[in-house]
C-alpha positions as CSV (number, residue, x, y, z in Angstrom):
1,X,54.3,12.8,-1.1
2,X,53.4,16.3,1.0
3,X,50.5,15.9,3.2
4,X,49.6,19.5,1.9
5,X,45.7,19.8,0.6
6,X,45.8,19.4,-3.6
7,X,45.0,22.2,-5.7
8,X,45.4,22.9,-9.0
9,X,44.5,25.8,-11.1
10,X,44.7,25.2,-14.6
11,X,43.8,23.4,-17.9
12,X,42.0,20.0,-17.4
13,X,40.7,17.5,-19.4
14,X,37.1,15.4,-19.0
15,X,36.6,12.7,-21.0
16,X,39.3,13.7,-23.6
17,X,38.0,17.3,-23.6
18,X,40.7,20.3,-22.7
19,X,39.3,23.1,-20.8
20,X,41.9,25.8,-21.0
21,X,40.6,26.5,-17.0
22,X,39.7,25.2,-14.1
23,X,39.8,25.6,-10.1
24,X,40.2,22.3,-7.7
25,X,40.6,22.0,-4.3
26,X,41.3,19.1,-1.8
27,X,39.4,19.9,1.4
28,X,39.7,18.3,5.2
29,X,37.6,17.8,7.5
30,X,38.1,18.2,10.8
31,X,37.7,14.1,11.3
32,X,40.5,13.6,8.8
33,X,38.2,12.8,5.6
34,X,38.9,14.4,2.4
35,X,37.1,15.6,-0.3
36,X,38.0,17.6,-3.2
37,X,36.1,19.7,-6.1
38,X,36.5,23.0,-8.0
39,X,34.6,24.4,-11.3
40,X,35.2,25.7,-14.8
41,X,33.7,27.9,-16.9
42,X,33.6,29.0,-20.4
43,X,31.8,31.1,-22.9
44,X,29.5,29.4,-25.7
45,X,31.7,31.1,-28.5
46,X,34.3,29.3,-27.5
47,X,33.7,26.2,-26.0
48,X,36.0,23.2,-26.5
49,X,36.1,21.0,-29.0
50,X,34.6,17.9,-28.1
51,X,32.2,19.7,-25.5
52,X,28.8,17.9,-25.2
53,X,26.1,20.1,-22.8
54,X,24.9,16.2,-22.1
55,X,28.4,15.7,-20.2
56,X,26.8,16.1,-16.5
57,X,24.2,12.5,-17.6
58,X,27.0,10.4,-17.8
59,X,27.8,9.5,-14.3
60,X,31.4,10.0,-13.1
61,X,33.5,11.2,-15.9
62,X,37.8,10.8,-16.0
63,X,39.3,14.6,-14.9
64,X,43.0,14.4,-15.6
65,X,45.8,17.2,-15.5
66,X,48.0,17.7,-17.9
67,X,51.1,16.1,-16.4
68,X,48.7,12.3,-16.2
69,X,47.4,13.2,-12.8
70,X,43.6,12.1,-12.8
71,X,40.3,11.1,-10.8
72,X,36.7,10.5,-10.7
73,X,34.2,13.5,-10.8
74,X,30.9,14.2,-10.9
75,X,29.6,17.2,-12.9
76,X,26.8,19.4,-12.7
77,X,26.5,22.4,-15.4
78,X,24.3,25.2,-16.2
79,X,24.2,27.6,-18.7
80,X,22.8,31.4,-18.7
81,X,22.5,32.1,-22.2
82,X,26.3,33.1,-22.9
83,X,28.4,30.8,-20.5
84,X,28.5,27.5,-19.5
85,X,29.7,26.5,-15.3
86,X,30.9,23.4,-14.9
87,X,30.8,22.0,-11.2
88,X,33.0,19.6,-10.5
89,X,32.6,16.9,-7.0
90,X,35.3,14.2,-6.7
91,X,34.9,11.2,-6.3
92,X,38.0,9.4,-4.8
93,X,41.3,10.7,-4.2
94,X,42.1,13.7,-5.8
95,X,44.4,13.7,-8.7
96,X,47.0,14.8,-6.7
């Protein structure tokens, strides 16, 4: 296993959702901790099937990569009338 930071940019899923998008990083602190979290986004005309604007109330959701990678997140979204952000805090290792 590399001792390199994760990151992944690419489709995801949450919950069983696929977002077609998504940036995550692993960061490092100076102490040695680590902490990873990244963000999506996606107009309303085309969000996901599946997609539930009440996503963020369920407490730490299941992010997974498409090769069966996956951790704990919490998420925090807004929306400004055309596109939905989806902030994404890890909880956990990353899925790395």
């Amino acid at each position: 296993m590399s001792d390199a930071p994760f990151h992944h940019s690419g489709p995801v899923t949450i919950d069983g959702v696929t977002y077609p998008h998504a940036e995550i990083r692993e960061y490092r602190s100076q102490g040695g901790l680590r902490s990873w979290s990244g963000s999506l986004s996606f107009h309303a005309n085309s969000q996901p099937t599946g997609f539930s604007p009440d996503l963020a109330q369920a407490g730490p959701v299941k992010l997974g990569l498409l090769d069966g990678r996956a951790g704990q997140a919490f998420l925090s979204m807004s929306f400004n009338g055309s596109v939905w952000t989806l902030d994404i805090q890890g909880t956990g290792p990353a899925p790395a």
